[in-house]
C-alpha positions as CSV (number, residue, x, y, z in Angstrom):
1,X,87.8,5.4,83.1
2,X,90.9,3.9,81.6
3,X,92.5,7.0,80.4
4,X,91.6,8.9,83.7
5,X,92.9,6.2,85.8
6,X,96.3,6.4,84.0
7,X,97.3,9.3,84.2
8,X,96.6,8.8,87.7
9,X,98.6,6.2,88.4
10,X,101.3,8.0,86.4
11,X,101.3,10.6,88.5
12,X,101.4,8.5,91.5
13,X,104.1,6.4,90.3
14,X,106.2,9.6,89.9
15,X,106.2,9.8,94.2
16,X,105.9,13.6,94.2
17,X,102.9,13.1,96.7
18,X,101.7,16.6,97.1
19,X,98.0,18.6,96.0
20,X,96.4,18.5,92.6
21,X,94.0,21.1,91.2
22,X,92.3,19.6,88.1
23,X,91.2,22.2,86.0
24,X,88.1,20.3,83.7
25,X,86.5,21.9,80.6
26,X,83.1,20.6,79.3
27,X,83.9,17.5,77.1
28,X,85.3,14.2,77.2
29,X,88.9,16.3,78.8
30,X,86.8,17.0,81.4
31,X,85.2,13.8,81.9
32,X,88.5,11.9,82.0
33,X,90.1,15.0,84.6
34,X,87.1,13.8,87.1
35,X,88.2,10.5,86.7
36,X,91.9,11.9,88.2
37,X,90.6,13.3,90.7
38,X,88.5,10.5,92.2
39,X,91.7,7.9,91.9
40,X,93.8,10.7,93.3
41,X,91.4,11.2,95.9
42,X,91.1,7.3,96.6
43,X,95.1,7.5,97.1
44,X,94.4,9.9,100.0
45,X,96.1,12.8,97.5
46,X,94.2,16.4,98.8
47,X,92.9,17.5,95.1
48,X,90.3,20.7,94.8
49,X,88.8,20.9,90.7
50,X,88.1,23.7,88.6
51,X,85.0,23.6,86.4
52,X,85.5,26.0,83.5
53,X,82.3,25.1,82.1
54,X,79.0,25.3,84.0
55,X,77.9,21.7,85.4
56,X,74.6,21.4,83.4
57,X,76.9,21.4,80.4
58,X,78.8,17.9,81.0
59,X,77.1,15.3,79.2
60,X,77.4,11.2,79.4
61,X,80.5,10.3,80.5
62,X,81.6,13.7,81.9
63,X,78.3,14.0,83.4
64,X,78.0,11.0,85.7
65,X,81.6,11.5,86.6
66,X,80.9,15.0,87.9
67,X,78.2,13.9,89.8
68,X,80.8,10.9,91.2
69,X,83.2,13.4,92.4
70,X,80.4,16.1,93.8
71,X,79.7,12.8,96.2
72,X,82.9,13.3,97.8
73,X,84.5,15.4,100.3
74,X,86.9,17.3,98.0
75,X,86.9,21.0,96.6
76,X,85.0,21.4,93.5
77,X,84.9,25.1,92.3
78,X,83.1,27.1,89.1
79,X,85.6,29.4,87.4
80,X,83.8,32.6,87.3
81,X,84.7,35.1,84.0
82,X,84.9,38.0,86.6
83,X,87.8,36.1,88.8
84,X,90.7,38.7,88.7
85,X,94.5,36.8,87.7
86,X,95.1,36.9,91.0
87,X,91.9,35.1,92.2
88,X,92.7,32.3,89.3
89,X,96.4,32.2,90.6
90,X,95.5,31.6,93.8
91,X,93.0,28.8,93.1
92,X,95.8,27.1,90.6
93,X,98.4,27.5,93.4
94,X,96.2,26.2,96.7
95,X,94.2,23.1,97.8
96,X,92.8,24.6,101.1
97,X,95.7,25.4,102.9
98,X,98.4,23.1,100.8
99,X,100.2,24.7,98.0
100,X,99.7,23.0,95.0
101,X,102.2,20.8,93.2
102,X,100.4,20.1,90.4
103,X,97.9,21.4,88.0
104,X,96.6,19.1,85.5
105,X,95.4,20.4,82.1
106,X,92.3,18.3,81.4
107,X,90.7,21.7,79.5
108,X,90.6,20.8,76.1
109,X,91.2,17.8,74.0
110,X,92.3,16.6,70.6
111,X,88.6,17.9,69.3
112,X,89.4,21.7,69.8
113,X,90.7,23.8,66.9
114,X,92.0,27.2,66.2
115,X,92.6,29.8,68.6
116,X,91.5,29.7,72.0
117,X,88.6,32.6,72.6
118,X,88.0,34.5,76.3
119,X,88.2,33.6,78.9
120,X,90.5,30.4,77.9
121,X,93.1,32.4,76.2
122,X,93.4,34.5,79.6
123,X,93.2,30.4,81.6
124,X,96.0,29.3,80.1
125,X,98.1,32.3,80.6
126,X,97.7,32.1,84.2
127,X,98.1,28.0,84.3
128,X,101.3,28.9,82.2
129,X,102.2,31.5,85.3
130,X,101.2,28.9,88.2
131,X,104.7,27.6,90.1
132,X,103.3,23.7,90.1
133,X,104.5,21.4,87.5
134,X,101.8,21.2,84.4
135,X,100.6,17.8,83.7
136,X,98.3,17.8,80.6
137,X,95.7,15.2,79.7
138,X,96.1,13.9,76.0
139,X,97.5,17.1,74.5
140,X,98.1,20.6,76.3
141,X,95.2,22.9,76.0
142,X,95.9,25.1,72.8
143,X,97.7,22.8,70.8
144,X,96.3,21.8,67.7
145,X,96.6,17.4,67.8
146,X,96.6,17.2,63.7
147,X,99.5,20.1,63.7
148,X,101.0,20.6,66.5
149,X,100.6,23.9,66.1
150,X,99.9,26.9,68.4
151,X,97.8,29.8,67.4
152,X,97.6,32.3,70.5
153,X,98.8,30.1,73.4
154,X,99.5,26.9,74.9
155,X,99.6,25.3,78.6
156,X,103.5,24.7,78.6
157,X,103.3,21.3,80.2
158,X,106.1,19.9,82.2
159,X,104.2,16.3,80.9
160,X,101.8,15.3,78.3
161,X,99.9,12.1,78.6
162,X,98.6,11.1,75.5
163,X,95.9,8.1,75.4
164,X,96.5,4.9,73.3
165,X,99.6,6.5,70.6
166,X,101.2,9.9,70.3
167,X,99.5,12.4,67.7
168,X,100.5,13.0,65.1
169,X,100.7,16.9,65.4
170,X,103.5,16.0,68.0
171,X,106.1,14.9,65.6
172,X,106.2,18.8,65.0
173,X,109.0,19.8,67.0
174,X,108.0,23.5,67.7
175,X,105.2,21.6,70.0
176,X,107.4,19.6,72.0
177,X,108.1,22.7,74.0
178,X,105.0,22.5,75.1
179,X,104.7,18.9,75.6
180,X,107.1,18.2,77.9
181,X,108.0,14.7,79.3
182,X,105.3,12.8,76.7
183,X,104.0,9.9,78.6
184,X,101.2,7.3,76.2
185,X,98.6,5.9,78.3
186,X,97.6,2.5,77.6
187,X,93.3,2.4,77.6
188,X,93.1,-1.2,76.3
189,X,93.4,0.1,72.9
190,X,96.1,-1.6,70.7
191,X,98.6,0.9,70.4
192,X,99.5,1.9,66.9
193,X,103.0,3.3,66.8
194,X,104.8,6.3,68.4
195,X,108.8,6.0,67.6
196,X,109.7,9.2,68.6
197,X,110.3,11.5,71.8
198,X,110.2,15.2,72.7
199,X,113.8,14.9,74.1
């Protein structure tokens, strides 16, 4: 809840106003992208999510969230493997009949390793392609936390916020290309160190 509302109220604080499209895989990403949504949502923001995992797969946290945001009159949509690019595109790039000014990476999080596998590998090529800013939640989907490194591909993220102190993989400065504006999201956590920046 903390770390979903932060990022939130990041984005808010920016005053770009505009449409969101969360795009939400299975774990605790996911969970915290629901979170967005509904504080966006609150803030009268039109948002429309993106479930790349099927809804029986969210667990706890995630799971009760889901259910939250399925409550409420906004656009929640299943990625289907058979969606062409320019189906993806389009569902990146519109909330009904608002373009999109953001799409916010909540796909992956600091848990995932190696290479990403189909269909994500195609996902994050076409998030990468999408004209909105990229906003991604803890660390851009692809990136490994521990390394910083990038295997196949990365969501190139126009800002990255990370929860409670920056990783440690980001000190590695062929990721901060893909970072972006790195942003550290207080979650009532004491914050242990991060004395750098990606610019």
């Amino acid at each position: 809840e903390n770390a979903g509302r932060g990022c939130a109220e990041f984005l808010l604080q920016l005053g770009t106003g505009g449409a969101f499209v969360i795009c939400c895989g299975s774990g605790n990403n996911g969970g915290d992208g629901f979170v967005i949504a509904r504080h966006l949502f609150n803030a009268r923001c039109p948002v429309k999510v993106l479930l790349f995992s099927p809804p029986e797969s969210y667990q706890g946290d995630a799971a009760v969230n889901l259910r939250v945001i399925k409550k409420l009159p906004l656009e929640v949509v299943q990625f289907e493997d058979d969606w062409s690019d320019g189906q993806l595109l389009h569902h990146l790039n519109c909330v009904g009949s608002l373009n999109s000014n953001w799409v916010i990476d909540a796909i992956l999080g600091t848990g995932a390793t190696g290479a990403l596998r189909a269909p994500l590998d195609r996902v994050v090529r076409i998030i990468n392609e999408s004209k909105a800013k990229k906003l991604a939640v803890d660390i851009p989907t692809g990136m490994d936390c521990d390394t910083g490194g990038v295997d196949s591909v990365a969501v190139h993220a126009d800002v990255t916020c990370t929860f409670i102190a920056a990783k440690s993989g980001f000190k590695n400065e062929k990721a901060w290309p893909f970072l972006g504006h790195l942003h550290v999201v207080s979650i009532g956590i004491q914050n242990v160190g991060h004395g750098f920046t990606t610019h």
